[in-house]
C-alpha positions as CSV (number, residue, x, y, z in Angstrom):
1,X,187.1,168.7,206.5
2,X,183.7,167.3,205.2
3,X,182.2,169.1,202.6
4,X,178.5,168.2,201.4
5,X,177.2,169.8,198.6
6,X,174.0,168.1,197.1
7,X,171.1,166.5,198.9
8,X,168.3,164.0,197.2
9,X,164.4,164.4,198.3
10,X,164.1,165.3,201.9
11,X,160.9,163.1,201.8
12,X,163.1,160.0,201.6
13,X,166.4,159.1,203.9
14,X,168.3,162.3,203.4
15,X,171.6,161.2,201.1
16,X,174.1,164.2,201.2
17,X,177.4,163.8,198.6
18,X,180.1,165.7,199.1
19,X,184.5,165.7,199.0
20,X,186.5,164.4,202.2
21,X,190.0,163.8,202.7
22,X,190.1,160.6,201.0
23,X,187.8,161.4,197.9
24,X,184.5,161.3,197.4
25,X,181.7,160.7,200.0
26,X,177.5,159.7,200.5
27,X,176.3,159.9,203.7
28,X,173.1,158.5,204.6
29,X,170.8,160.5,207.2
30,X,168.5,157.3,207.9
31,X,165.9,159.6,210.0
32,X,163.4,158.8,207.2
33,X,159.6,160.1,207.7
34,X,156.8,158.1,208.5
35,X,155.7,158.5,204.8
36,X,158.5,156.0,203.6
37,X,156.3,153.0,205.7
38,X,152.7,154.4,204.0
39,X,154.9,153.7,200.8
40,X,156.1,150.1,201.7
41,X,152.1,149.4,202.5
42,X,150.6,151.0,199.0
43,X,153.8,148.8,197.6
44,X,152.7,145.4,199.8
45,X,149.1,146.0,198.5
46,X,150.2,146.4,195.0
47,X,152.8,144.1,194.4
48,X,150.2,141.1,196.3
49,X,147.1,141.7,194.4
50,X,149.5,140.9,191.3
51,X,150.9,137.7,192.4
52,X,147.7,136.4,193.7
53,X,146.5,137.5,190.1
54,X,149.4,135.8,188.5
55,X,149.2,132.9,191.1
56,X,145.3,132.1,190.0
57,X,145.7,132.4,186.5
58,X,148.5,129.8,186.7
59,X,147.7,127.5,188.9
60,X,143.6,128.4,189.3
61,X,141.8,129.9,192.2
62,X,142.2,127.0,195.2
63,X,146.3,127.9,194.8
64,X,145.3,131.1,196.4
65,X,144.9,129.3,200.0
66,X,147.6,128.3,202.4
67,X,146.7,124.6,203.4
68,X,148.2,122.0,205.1
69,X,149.6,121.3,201.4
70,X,151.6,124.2,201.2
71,X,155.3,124.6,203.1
72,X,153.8,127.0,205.7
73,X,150.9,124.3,206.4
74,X,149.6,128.0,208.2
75,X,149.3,131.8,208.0
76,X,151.2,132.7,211.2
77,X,154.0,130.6,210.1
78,X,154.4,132.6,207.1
79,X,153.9,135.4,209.0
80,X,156.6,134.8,211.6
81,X,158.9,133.5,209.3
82,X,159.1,136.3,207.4
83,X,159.8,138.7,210.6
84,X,162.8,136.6,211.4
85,X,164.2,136.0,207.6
86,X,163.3,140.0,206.7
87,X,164.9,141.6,209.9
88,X,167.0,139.1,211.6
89,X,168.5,137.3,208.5
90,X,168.8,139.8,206.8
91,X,170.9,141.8,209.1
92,X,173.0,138.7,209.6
93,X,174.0,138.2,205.9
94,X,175.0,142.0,205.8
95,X,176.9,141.6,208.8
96,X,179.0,138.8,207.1
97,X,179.4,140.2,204.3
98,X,181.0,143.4,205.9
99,X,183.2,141.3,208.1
100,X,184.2,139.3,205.3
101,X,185.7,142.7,203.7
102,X,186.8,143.9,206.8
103,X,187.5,141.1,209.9
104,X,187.1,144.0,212.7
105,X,184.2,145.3,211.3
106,X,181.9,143.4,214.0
107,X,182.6,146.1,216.6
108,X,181.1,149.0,214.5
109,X,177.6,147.3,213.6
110,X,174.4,148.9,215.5
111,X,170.9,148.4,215.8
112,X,169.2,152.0,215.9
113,X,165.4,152.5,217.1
114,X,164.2,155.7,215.9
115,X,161.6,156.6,218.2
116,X,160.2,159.1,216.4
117,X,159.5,157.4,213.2
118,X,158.9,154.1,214.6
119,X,161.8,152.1,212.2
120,X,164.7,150.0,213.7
121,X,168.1,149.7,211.4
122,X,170.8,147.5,211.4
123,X,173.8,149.6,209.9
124,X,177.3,149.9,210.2
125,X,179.2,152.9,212.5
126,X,181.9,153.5,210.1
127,X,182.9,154.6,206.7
128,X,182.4,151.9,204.4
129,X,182.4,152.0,200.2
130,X,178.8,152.2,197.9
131,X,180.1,149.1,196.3
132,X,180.4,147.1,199.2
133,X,177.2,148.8,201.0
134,X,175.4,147.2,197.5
135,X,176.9,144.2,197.5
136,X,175.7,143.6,201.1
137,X,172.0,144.2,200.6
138,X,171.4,142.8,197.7
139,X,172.9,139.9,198.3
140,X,171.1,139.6,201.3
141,X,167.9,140.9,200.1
142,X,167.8,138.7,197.6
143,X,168.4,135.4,199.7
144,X,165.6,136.8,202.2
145,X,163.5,137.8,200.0
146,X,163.4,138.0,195.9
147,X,164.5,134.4,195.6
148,X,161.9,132.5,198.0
149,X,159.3,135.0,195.8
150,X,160.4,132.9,192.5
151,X,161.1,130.1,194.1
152,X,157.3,130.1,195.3
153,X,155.9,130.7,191.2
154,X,158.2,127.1,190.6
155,X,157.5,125.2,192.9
156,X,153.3,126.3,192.8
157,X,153.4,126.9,196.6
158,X,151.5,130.3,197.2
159,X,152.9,130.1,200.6
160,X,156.5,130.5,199.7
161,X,154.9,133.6,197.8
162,X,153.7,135.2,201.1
163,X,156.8,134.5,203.2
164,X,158.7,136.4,199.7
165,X,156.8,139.4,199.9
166,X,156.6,140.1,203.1
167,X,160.2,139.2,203.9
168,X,160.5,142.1,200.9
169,X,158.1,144.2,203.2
170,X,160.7,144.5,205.9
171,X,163.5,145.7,203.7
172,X,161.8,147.4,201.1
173,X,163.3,151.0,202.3
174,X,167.1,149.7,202.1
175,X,166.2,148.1,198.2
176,X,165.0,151.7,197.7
177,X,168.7,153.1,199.3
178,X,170.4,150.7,197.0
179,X,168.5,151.8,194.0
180,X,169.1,156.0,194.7
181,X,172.9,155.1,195.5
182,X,173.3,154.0,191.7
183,X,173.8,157.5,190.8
184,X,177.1,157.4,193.1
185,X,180.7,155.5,192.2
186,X,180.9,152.3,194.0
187,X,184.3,153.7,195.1
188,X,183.1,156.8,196.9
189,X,183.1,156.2,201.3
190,X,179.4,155.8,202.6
191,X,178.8,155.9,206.1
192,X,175.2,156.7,208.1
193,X,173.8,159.2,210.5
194,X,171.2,158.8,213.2
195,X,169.5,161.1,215.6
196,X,172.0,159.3,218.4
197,X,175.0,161.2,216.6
């Protein structure tokens, strides 16, 4: 018997913590409101206006436009590029990871479509631990994401910038899981629940 005692903000994904039979337990109600994608925009808008002031202040104004020059000679290829590495690569990389840890894994993975708040999730239909449910998105959320941001400062390519953030954009509420599951032990089970159960 499952027993959940404490809830976080029931503006966010609803994390419950509680006791099971085999210790302690997080799950993770990923119906999140509409509110949580209002966030990831004010974040976007934020987080943008900083590197482009960044971006100009290092390398001058003309940096600031994607050319021919730049790896992503256009905007559309940033744009497009960032859907697939965001969503796509990003649920590949956790979906290695987790078979890596556990070889049957693959038939427990789901792709869920919440209708209601308009947000698709890649997660896994099982019990899995917080340390291996961090190591998985960061991991990949760094490859996706945080590193092609960097990368784009190094190299002085503002397009590499773009593809970055909004790679970022696309799994900016799973970073935020990550950072509220640092209040739980890594060795506590984690599993998900969506309006389909």
């Amino acid at each position: 018997m499952r027993i959940f005692s404490r809830k976080t903000n029931r503006h966010k994904a609803l994390i419950s913590y509680g006791r099971g039979p085999e210790g302690e337990e997080v799950m993770i109600n990923i119906t999140e409101p509409k509110r949580i994608n209002v966030k990831t925009i004010v974040a976007f808008v934020i987080i943008l206006s900083v590197i482009m002031w960044m971006f100009s202040t290092i390398y001058g104004v003309d940096s600031l436009n994607v050319t021919s020059a730049n790896y992503f000679s256009k905007g559309r290829y940033v744009i497009f590029s960032s859907v697939l590495c965001g969503i796509l690569l990003n649920w590949l990389i956790q979906a290695i990871i987790y078979i890596i840890i556990n070889p049957r894994s693959y038939s427990k993975f789901a792709v869920i479509h919440n209708k209601r708040n308009h947000t698709i999730r890649f997660f896994y239909k099982g019990d899995m631990r917080v340390i291996h449910f961090r190591i998985a998105n960061i991991l990949a959320h760094w490859i996706c994401g945080y590193i092609p941001l960097l990368l784009g400062f190094i190299i002085e390519d503002i397009s590499v910038c773009y593809f970055g953030l909004l790679s970022i954009m696309f799994f900016f509420d799973e970073t935020s899981l990550v950072w509220r599951l640092r209040l739980y032990s890594g060795k506590a089970l984690c599993s998900y629940k969506s309006d389909e159960e």
